[in-house]
C-alpha positions in Angstrom: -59.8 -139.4 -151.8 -59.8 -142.8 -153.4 -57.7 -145.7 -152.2 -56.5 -148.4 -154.5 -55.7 -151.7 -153.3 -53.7 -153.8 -155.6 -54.4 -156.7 -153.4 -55.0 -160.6 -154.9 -56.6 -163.4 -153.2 -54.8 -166.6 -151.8 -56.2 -170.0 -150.9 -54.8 -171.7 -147.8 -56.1 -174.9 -147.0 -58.4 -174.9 -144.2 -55.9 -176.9 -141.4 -53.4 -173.9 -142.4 -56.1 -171.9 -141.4 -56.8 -173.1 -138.5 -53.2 -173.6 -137.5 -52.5 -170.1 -138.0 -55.9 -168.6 -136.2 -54.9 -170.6 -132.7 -51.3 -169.1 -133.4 -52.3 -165.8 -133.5 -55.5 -166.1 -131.3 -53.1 -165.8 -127.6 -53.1 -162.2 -126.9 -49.6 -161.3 -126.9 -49.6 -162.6 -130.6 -52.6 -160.6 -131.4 -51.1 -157.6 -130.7 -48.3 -158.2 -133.1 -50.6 -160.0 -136.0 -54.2 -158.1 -135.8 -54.9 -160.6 -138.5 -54.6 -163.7 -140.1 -53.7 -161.7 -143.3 -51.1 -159.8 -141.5 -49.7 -162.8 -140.4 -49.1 -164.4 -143.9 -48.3 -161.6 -145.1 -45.3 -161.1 -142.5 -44.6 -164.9 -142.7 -44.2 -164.8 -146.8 -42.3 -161.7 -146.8 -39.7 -163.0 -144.0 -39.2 -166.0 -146.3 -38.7 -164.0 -149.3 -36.2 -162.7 -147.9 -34.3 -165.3 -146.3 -33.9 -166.8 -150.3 -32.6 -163.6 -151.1 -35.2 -162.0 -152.5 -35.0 -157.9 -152.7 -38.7 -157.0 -151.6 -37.8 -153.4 -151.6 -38.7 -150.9 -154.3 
């Protein structure tokens, strides 16, 4: 079985990096964000929304 991922690549700068990595790095926010990915991910989709944008297909 092949998997396609439909995925592009997104430059944060590297404090927003760093920011978000000590966010996530306390264990109780690991288990909700296994990743720094996951976490922007989340965090753009939750603000999406909040302007009103329909994210479902």
């Amino acid at each position: 079985m092949v998997t396609i991922r439909n995925d592009t690549a997104v430059r944060i700068s590297k404090w927003l990096d760093e920011e978000v990595e000590n966010y996530i790095s306390e264990r109780k926010m690991k288990v909700e964000f296994p990743s720094k990915r996951n976490f922007v991910d989340k965090a753009v989709m939750q603000f999406l929304e909040e302007k009103g944008v329909n994210l479902t297909k």
